[in-house]
C-alpha positions as CSV (number, residue, x, y, z in Angstrom):
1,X,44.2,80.0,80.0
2,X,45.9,81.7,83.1
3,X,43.6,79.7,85.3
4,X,45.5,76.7,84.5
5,X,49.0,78.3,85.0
6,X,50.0,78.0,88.8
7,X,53.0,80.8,88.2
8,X,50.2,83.3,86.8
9,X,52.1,86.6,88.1
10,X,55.0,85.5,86.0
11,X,52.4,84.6,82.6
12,X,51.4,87.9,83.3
13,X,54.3,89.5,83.6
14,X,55.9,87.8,80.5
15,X,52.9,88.6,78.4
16,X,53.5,92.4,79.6
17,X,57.0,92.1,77.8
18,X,56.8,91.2,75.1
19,X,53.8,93.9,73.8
20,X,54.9,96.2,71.3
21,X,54.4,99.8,72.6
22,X,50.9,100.4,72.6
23,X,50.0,97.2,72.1
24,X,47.2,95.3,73.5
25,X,46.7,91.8,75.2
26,X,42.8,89.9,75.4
27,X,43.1,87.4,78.6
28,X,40.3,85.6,79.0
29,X,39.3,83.6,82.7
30,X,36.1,81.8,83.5
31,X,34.7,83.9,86.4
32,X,33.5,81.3,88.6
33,X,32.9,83.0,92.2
34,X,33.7,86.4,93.8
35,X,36.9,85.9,95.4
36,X,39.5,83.7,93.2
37,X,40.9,80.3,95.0
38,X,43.9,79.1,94.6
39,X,44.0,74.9,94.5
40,X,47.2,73.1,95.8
41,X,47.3,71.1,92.5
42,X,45.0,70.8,89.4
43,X,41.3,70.0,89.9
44,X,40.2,67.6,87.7
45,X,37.0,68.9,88.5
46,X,37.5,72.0,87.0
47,X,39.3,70.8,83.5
48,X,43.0,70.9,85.4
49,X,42.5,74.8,86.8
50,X,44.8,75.6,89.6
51,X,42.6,78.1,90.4
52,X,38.8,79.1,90.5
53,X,39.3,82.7,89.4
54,X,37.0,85.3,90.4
55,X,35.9,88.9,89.7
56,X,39.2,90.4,92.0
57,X,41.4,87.7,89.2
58,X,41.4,91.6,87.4
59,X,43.4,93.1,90.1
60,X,46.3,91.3,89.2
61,X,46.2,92.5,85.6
62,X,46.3,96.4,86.9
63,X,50.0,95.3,88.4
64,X,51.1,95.3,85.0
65,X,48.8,97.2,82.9
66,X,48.0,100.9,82.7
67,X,44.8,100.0,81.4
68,X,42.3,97.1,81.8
69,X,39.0,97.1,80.2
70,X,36.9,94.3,81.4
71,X,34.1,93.0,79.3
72,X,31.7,90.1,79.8
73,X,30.8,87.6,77.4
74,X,27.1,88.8,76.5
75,X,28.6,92.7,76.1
76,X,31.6,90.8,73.7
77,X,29.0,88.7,71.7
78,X,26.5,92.2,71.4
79,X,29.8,94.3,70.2
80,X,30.8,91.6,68.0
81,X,29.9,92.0,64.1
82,X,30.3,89.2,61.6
83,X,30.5,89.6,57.4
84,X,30.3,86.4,55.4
């Protein structure tokens, strides 16, 4: 989601605000590379991201978090549980 959103610090930022004390937010990025780039407009390319994030994206949530836990998807998919 925030790879599509040019003004990210600001999503971020806005997201931070409106938690409830305590509360906790799940932001998801494709991690495509090492280093994130920034494009000057949407890539078609890449689905309309304004940016190829990459594994320092997370840096930018410790600006406005006191905590942040980073999982990958096989470690979400092995802690995930499922009742039917």
């Amino acid at each position: 989601m925030l790879e599509h959103i040019k003004e990210d610090n600001n999503a971020i930022m806005e997201i931070r605000r409106i938690l409830k004390p305590n509360g906790f937010a799940i932001l998801p990025v494709p991690i495509i590379t090492d280093y994130t780039v920034e494009y000057p407009e949407p890539n078609p390319a890449e689905y309309g991201h304004v940016k190829s994030t990459g594994l320092d994206y997370f840096e930018k949530y410790k600006k406005y978090f006191l905590v942040v836990k980073i999982y990958s998807s096989k470690e979400s998919l092995r802690n995930t549980s499922i009742r039917i």
